[in-house]
N, C-alpha and C positions, 0 to 999 in steps of 0.2 A: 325772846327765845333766839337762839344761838343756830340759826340752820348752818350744815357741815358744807362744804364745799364743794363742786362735783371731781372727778380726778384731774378733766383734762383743766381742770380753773387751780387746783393746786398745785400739781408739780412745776408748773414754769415758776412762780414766785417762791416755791422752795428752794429750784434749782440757783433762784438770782442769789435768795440768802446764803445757801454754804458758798456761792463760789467768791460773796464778797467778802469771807472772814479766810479765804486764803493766803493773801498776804500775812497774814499771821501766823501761819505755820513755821515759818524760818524761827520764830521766835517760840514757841511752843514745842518741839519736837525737842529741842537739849532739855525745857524745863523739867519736859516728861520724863526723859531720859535722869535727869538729877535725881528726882522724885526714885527714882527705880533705885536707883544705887544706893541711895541714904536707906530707904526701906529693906533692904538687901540687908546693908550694913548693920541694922538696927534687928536683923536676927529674922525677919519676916521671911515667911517661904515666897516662891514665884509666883503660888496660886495667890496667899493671902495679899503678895504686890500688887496682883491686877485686882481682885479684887478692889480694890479701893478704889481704882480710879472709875471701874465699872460702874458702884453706886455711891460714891461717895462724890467720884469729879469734883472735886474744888483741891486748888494744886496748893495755896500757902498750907493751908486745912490740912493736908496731906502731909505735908513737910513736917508740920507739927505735929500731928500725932506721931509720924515714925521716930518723929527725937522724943517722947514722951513715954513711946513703950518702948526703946531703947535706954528709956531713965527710969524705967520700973511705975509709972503713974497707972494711978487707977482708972478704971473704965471711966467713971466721972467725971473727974480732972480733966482726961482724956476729950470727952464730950462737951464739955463746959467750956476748954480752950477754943475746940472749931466750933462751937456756937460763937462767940464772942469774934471770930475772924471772918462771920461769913453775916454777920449784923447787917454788914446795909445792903444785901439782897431784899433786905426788909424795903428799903427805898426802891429797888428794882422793881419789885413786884409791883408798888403803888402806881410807879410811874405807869407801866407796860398796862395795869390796871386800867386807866384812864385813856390810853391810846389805842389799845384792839380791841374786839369784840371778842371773848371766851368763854365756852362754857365751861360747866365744871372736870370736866375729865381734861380738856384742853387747860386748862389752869395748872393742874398737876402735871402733865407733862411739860408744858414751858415750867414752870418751879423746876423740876428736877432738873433739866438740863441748862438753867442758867448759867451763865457766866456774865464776868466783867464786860470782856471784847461782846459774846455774842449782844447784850445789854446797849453798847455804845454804837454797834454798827447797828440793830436793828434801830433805836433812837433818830441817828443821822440820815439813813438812808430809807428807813421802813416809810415815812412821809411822801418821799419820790417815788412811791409806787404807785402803780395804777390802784385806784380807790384805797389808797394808803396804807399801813402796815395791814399786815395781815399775819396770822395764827402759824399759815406756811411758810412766810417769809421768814418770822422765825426762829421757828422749828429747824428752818435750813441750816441757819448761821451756828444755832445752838450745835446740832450735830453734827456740822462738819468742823468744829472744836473737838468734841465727842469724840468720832473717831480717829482723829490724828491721836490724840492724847492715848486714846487705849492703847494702840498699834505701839507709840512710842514706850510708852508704860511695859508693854511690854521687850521689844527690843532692849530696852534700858536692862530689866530683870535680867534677863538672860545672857547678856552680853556686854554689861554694864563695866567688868573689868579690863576689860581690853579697849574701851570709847574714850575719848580724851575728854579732860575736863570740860565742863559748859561753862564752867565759867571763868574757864582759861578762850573763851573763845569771843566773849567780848558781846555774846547776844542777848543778856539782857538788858541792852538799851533798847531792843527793838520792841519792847510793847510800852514802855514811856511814850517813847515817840509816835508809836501808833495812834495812843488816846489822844497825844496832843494837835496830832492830826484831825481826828474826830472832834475836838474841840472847836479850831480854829474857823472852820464855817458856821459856827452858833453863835460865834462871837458878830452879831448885826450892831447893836449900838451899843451906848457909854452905858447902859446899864446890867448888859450882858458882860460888860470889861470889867466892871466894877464888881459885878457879880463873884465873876470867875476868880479875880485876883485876891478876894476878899476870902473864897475859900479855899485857895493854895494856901493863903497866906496860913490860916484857920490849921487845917490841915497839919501844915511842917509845924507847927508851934505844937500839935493836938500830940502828934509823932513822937515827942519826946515822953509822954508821960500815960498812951492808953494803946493798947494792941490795934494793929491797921484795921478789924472792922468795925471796932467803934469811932475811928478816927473817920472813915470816910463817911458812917453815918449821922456822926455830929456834923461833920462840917458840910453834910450834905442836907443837912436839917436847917442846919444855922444858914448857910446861900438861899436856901428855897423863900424861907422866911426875911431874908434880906432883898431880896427879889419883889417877893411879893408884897411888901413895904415899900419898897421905890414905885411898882406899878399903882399902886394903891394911892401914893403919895402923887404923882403925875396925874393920876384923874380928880382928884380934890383941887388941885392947882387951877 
């Protein structure tokens, strides 16, 4: 059984999570803002803009439906596309699964406010915490994504004509860069390298011929199981 926390033992590990997914707001705020303007453009009201990011939060996800009821798709279609973009949350889940302690109500709120970044930072850093990740740690990281994105989401809506292009401005290199920072400390030995480069490789090959979230969940399927073939193969040795 799952006992809940006391307050003064959660907020400081929440507080560590949102404030290490802040570097990624530089990189988050134009996306939100994009998101607002294409939604805008595709005929959606202000309310029905925020809405989405309110409960829906996942930004390609987002992208896509507004060009899809801008192209007259059916609710469906509509739902069937950001299923398929948001596939390897499915691996998210399993991972975080295995690393905190949640109960069930705790389970549902991490699922909802997942993301990629908050996923990658709790991973790297949730370990380095005192008695290791934890439920508030993050919870932090999740919703300080959260709230920038809705804030931006909405500025975007409202003021989206007069904002300069986002990507006249050259910032979405900054969340490449961010993961591959998050990567580059996992990278311990030759089987981590092998690992890794086997599912980039996987990956850009997958890219040409299946929507990004089935791409990250095969090829995050195909690494694990390549991994755990090298580990397996190193103890028979």
């Amino acid at each position: 059984m799952v006992t809940a926390p006391t307050p003064s033992a959660f907020w400081p590990p929440f507080w560590r999570g949102f404030r290490a997914l802040t570097p990624l707001w530089l990189g988050l705020i134009p996306f939100a803002v994009a998101y607002a303007v294409t939604a805008r453009a595709a005929g959606l009201s202000v309310l029905d803009t925020q809405l989405m990011s309110l409960t829906v939060f996942a930004g390609a996800s987002q992208f896509a439906a507004a060009g899809l009821f801008a192209g007259g798709a059916s609710a469906l279609g509509i739902v069937a596309t950001t299923f398929l973009l948001n596939a390897r949350h499915v691996l998210y889940g399993l991972s975080l699964a295995r690393q905190v302690p949640l109960s069930g109500a705790q389970r549902l709120v991490a699922a909802q406010f997942l993301t990629d970044e908050a996923y990658g930072v709790a991973v790297v850093h949730g370990p380095r915490e005192p008695g290791g990740l934890s439920f508030a740690f993050l919870l932090g990281a999740e919703l300080s994504l959260y709230l920038v994105w809705n804030a931006a989401t909405l500025a975007g809506a409202l003021a989206g004509e007069v904002l300069p292009d986002p990507e006249a401005l050259g910032v979405g290199v900054i969340f490449p860069l961010a993961f591959l920072g998050l990567l580059v400390p996992l990278l311990v030995d030759r089987r981590a390298v092998l690992v890794a480069l086997a599912s980039g490789l996987g990956a850009w090959g997958l890219a040409r011929v299946l929507p990004g979230g089935l791409v990250v969940l095969a090829s995050g399927v195909g690494g694990a199981l390549l991994g755990a073939w090298l580990v397996t193969r190193r103890g028979q040795a």
